[in-house]
C-alpha positions in Angstrom: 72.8 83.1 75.7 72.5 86.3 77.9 72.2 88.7 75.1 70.5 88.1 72.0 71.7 88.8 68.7 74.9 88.0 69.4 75.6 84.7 67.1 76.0 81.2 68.0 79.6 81.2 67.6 82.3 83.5 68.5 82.8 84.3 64.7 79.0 85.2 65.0 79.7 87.3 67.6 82.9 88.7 66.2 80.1 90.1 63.2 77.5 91.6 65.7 80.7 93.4 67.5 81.4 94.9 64.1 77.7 95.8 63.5 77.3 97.6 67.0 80.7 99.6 66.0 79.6 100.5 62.8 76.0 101.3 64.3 77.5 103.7 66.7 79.7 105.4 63.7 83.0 104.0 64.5 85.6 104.5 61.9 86.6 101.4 60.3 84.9 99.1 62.4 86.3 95.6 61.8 89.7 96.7 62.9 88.4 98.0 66.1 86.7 94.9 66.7 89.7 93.2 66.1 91.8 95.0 68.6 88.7 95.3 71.2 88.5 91.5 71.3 92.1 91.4 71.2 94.4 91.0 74.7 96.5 93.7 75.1 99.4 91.6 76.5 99.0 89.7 73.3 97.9 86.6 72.9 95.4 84.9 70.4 91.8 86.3 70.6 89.3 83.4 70.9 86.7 84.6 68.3 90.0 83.8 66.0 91.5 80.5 68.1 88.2 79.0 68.4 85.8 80.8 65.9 83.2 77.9 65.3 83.3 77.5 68.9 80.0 78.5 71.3 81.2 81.7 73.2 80.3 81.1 77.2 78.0 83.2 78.9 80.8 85.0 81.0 82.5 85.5 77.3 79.0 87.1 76.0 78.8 89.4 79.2 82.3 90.7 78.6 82.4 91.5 75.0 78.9 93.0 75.2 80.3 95.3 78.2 83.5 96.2 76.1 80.8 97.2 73.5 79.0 99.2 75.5 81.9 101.0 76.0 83.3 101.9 72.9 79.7 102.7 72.0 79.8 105.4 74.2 82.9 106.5 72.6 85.7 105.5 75.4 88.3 105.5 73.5 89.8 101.8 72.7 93.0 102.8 74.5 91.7 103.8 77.4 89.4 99.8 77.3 92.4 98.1 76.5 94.5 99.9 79.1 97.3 100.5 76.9 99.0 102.0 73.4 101.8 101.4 71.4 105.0 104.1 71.2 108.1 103.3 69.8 107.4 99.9 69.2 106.9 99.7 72.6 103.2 99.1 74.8 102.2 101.6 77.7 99.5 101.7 80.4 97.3 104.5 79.8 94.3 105.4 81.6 92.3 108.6 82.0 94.5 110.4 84.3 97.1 110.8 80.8 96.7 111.6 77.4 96.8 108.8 74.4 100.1 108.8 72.7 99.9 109.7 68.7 102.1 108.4 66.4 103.0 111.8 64.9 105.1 112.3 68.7 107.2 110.0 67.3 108.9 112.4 65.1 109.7 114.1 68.3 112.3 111.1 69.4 113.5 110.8 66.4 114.8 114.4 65.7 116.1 114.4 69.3 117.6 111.2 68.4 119.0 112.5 65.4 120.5 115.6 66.8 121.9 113.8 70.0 125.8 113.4 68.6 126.0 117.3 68.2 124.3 118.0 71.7 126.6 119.2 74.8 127.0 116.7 77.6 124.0 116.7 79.6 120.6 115.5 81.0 117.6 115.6 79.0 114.3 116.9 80.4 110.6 116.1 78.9 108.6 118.6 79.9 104.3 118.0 80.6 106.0 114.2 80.4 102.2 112.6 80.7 102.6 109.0 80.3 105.6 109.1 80.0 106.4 107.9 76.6 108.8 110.5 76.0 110.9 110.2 78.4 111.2 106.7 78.9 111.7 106.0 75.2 114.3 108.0 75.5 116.0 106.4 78.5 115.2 103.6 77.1 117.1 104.6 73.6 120.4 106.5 75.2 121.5 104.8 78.2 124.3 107.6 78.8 121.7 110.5 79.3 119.8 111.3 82.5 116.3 111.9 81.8 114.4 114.2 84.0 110.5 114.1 83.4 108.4 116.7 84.8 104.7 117.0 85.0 102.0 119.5 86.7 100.0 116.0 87.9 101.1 114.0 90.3 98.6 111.9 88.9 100.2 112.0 85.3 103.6 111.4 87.2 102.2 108.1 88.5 101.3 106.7 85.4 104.8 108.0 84.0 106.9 106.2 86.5 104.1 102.7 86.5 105.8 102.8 82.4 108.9 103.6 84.1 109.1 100.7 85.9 107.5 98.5 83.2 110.0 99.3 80.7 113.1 99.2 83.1 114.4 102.6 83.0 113.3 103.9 86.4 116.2 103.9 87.5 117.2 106.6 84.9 114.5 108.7 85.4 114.2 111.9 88.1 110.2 111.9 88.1 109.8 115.9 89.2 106.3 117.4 89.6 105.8 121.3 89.0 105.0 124.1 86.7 107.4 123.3 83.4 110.9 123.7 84.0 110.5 125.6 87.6 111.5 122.1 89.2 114.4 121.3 88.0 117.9 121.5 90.4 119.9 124.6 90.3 122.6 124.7 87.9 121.1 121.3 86.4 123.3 121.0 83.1 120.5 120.4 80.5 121.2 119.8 76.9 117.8 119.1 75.6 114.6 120.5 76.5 111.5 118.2 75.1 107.7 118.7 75.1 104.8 117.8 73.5 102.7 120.6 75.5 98.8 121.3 75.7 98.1 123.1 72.2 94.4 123.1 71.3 93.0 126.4 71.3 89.5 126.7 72.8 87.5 127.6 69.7 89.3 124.2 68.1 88.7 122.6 71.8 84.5 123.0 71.1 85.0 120.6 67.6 87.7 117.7 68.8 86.1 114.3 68.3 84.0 112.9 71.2 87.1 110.3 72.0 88.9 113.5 72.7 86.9 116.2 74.4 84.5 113.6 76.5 87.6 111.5 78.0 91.2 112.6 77.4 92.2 115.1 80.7 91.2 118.9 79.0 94.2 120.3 81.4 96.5 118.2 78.9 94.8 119.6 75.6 93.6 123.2 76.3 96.0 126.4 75.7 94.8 129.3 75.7 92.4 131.5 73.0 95.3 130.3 70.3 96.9 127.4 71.5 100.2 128.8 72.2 100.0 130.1 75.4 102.5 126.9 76.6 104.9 128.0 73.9 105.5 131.3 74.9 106.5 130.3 79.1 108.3 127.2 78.0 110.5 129.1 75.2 112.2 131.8 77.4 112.5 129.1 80.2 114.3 126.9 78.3 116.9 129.5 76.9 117.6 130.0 80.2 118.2 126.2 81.2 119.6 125.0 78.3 123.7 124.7 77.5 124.9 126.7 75.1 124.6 124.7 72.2 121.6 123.2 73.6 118.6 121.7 71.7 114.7 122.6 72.0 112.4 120.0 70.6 108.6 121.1 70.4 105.8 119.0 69.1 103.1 121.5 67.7 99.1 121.7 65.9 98.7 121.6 62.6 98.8 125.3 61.8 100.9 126.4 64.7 104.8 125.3 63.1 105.1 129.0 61.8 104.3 130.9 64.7 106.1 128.7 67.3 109.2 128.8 64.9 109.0 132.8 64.9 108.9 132.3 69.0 112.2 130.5 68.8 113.6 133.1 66.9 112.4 136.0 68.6 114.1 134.2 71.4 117.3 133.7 70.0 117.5 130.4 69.0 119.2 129.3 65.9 118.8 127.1 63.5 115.3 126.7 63.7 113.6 124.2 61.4 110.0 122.6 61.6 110.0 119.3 60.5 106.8 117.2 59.1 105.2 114.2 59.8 104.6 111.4 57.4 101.3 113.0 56.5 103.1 116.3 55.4 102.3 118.3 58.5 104.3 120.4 60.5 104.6 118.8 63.7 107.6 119.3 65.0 109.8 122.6 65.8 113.3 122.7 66.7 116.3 125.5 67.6 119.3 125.5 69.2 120.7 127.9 71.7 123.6 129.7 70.4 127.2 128.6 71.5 129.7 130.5 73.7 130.5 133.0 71.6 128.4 133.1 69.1 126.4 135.3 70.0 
């Protein structure tokens, strides 16, 4: 063997991949061991097809170096080169942000709401990854999507998922400052974002997975996290048709505040809705309709 320690078989070494994990103060470390050893295009992990068998040399070089990695807190997504949206797996690397499961919520009130929405395109604004927009290309079919990004480098990543998922033909890929891109006159009935909302006193305290590797231009906002908020609101009140929907994912303790934006703003019907863990994550309002106002 190369390194030792390790085990004579690869259920041997499956246990001192779980030890080094929980060494290093990894939250439930089994399970990341499981999906660290696991391929991410699927497949059966050999600790699990094989587990009596003797792991080679290359195999012991190449789990110790995945390891190493995680030891050093990378997060797993980031190693495995993907994450799971939608029931649905995107490449990921350092240049994006890690899709949460809480964003979810954000398709499916947008989803929800669509039936009642004026004819037009639907725009996800700081699109990252991409996630957002191409689960909803993916989810509509009748919609043109416009994603828009600051990053070209983001926007890379974002159309790569494009293309992987088959929507990139659905997709206007548009990089700028929020909603400055966007055509003249572009009839827009749904403005979406999951923006940078970590405040810089909260940015001092995220977990090392966070602050030491996901892109800080993606997280930070401002002294209170809402700097985003208040440019993106007005902006989209100006895009939007009347009747038009804006769909915000925000922090834990931000739901009031950016709700009191949208009002202040003129939208109606503003609701925050929660996650399945009872948070607030999600705000949306609707601009009024001709006439209404």
């Amino acid at each position: 063997m190369m390194v030792s320690g390790v085990g004579r078989t690869r259920r041997e070494l499956f246990g001192w991949v779980v030890e080094q994990l929980s060494q290093a103060g990894i939250e439930d470390p089994a399970r990341e061991a499981w999906r660290l050893l696991t391929p991410s295009r699927g497949g059966v992990p050999p600790f699990l097809m094989d587990p009596l068998g003797v792991p080679t040399e290359t195999e012991v070089k190449n789990v110790c170096e995945l390891v190493a990695r995680r030891r050093r807190r990378e997060p797993l997504e980031y190693i495995r080169g993907s994450a799971e949206f939608w029931s649905r797996e995107f490449f990921v690397d350092g240049r994006v942000l890690i899709p949460r499961p809480e964003t979810e919520l954000l398709v499916e009130r947008v989803l929800y709401a669509l039936p009642t929405l004026p004819r037009g395109s639907l725009v996800d604004v700081g699109t990252g990854s991409g996630v957002l927009a191409v689960t909803l290309a993916a989810e509509t079919r009748d919609r043109p999507v416009f994603a828009v990004d600051i990053s070209p480098d983001a926007l890379d990543v974002a159309e790569k998922n494009a293309r992987w998922h088959d929507v990139e033909d659905r997709i206007t890929f548009l990089v700028g400052d929020l909603l400055e891109p966007l055509p003249a006159g572009l009839p827009v009935a749904a403005v979406i974002s999951n923006p940078p909302y970590v405040s810089q006193p909260d940015m001092a305290v995220l977990q090392p997975e966070v602050g030491a590797w996901e892109p800080s231009d993606a997280l930070a906002a401002g002294s209170d996290g809402l700097a985003l908020y208040r440019r993106l609101t007005p902006m989209a009140r100006d895009v939007l048709l009347p009747g038009g929907l804006l769909a915000v994912e925000v922090g834990w303790s931000q739901a009031q505040a950016v709700a009191d934006m949208l009002q202040r703003c003129g939208f109606e019907d503003t609701v925050t809705h929660n996650d399945l863990s009872g948070i607030a994550r999600v705000v949306t309002g609707c601009k009024p309709k001709e006439g209404t106002r």
